[in-house]
C-alpha positions in Angstrom: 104.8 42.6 187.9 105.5 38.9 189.0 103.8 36.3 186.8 101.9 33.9 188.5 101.9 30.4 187.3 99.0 28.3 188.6 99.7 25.6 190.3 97.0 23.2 188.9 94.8 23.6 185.4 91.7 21.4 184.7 90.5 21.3 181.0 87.1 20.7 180.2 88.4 19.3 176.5 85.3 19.8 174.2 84.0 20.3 170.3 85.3 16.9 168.5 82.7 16.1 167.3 81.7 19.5 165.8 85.7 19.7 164.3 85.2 16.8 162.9 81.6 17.3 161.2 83.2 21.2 160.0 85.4 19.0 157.4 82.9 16.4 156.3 84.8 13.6 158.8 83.4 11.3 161.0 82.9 11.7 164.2 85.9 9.4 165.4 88.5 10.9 163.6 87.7 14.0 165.8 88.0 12.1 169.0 91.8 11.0 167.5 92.8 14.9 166.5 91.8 15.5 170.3 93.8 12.9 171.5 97.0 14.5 170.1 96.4 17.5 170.7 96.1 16.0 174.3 99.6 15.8 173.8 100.8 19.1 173.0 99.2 20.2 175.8 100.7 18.3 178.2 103.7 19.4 177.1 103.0 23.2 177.1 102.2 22.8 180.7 105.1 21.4 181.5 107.3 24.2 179.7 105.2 26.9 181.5 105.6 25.2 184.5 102.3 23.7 185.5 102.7 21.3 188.2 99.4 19.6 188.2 96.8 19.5 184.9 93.6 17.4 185.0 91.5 16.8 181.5 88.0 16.2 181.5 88.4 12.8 179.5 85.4 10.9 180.0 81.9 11.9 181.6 79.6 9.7 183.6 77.1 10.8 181.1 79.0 10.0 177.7 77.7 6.6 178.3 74.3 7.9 176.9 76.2 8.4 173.4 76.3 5.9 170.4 77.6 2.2 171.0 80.1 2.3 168.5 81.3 5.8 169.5 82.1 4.4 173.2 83.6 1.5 172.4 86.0 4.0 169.9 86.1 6.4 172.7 87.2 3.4 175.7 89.2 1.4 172.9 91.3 5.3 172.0 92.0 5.7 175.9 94.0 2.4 175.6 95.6 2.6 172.7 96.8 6.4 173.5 98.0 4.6 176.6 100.2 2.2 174.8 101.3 4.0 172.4 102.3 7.6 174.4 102.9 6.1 178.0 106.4 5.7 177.3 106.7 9.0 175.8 105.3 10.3 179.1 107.4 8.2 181.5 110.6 9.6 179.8 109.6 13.2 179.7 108.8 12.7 183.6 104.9 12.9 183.7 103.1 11.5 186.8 99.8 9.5 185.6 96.8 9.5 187.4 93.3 8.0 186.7 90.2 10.1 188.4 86.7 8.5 188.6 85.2 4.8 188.7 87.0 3.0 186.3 85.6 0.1 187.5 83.2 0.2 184.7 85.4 -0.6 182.2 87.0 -3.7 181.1 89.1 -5.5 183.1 91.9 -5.0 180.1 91.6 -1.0 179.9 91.6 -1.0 183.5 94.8 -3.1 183.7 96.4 -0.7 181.5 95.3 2.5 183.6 96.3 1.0 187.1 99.8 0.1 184.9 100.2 3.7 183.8 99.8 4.7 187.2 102.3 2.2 188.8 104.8 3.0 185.8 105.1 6.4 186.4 104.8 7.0 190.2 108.4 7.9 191.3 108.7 10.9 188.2 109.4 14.1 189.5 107.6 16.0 186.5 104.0 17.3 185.8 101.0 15.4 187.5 98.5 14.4 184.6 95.4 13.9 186.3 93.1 11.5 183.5 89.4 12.3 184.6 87.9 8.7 183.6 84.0 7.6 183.9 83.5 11.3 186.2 81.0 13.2 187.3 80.9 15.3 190.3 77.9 14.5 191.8 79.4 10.7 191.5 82.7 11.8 193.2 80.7 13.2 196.2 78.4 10.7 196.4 81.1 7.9 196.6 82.7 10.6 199.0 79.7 10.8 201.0 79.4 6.9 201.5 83.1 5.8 202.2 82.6 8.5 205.1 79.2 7.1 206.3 81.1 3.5 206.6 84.0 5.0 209.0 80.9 6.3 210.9 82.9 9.5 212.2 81.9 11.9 215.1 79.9 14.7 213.7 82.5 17.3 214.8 85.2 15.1 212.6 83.6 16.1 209.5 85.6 19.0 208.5 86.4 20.5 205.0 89.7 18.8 204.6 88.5 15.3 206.1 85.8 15.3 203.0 88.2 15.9 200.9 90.1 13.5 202.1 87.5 11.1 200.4 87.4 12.7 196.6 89.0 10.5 194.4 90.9 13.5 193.1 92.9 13.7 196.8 96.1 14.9 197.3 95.5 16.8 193.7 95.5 21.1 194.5 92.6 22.5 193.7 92.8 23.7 189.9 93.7 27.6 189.9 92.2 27.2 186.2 89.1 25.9 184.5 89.6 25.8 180.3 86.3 25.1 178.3 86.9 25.0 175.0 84.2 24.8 171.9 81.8 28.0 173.2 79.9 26.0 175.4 79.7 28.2 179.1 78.8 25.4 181.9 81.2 23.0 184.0 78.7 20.2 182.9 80.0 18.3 186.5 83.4 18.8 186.3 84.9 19.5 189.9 82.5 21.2 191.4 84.0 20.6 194.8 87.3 21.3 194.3 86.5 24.5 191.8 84.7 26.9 193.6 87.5 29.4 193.7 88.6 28.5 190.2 89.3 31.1 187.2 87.2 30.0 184.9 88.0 30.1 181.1 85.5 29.6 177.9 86.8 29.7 174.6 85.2 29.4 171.1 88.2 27.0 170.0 87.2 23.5 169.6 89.5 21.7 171.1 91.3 19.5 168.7 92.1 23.6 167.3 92.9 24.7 170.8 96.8 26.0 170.4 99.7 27.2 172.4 99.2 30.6 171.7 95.5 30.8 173.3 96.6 28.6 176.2 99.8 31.3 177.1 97.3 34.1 176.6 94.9 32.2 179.4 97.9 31.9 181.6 99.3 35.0 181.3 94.9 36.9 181.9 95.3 34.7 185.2 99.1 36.1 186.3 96.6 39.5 185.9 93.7 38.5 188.1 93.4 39.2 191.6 92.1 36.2 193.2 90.1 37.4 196.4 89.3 33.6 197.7 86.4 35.2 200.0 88.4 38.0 201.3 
């Protein structure tokens, strides 16, 4: 039988915190053993020959969380930046940042736009960074740019509104990893993942390891994906 590789993988990257409080840390030290892991998987996708991969980095709603564990979150998101974007530029990786970063300071923002610019003409995997997202957010901001081109009704078509996600020109993910147990999307693409194969594992995620993440790939070569037919 032919493996199938999908195209694109999002990853909803959950249980930090919870890794962290299972060994008596704090809660930040769980959000820095996710960000390496990160990382690794970045580079598994690569090797298995996932084109596109888009992590669920920051929610609209993680704003609602502890001062000092967003400013640790927003101030980890820059220095991962400076300190792996290199790494990522030579190993080919495409950077992209998904959502309203507009939110943040004009210093973190700088870096993401950089990030972006930096590694633009690579030919390797497209790392999509899903920044200050939520999907009702994308398709509301969708649903305005639209209503200030003022289009014909017949113009608005599938593919024109998606046109106006801020996740454009991205595939839609074949592949939607949860990890820590939890069983919802919690906003994550719900446009662009309707036909998705959806994955929920126990594994928290700074736990999450190459082995599970080949076993996911290689239950989706096995699925028959109907898309409606």
């Amino acid at each position: 039988m032919e493996t199938k590789t999908p195209t694109c993988v999002g990853i909803i990257m959950d249980g930090n915190r919870r890794w962290a409080k299972a060994r008596g840390e704090f809660t930040l030290k769980g959000h820095l053993a996710g960000s390496q892991k990160l990382k690794e998987v970045a580079i598994w996708s690569r090797d298995a020959g996932v084109k596109h991969l888009i992590v669920f980095a920051f929610y609209t709603e993680n704003w609602k969380r502890g001062e000092e564990e967003v400013s640790y979150l927003l101030n980890l998101m820059g220095e991962f930046l400076e300190t792996e974007l290199e790494y990522f530029h030579k190993e080919g990786g495409i950077l992209h940042c998904v959502g309203d970063i507009l939110r943040f300071t004009p210093e973190l923002q700088k870096k993401l736009i950089q990030a972006e610019q930096k590694t633009k003409d690579n030919t390797g995997t497209h790392i999509y960074f899903a920044l200050n997202y939520g999907g009702r957010q994308e398709i509301i901001s969708a649903v305005k740019k639209i209503v200030e081109e003022n289009p014909k009704t017949e113009e608005i078509t599938e593919d024109y509104f998606a046109k106006h996600l801020q996740t454009f020109s991205m595939p839609d993910p074949d592949i939607i990893i949860r990890t820590s147990g939890e069983m919802r999307l919690s906003g994550f693409l719900p446009w662009q993942g309707v036909y998705s194969e959806l994955f929920f594992t126990k594994t928290l995620w700074p736990d999450f390891s190459k082995e599970e993440f080949l076993s996911i790939l290689d239950d989706f070569s096995n699925r028959e994906r109907r898309i409606g037919k």
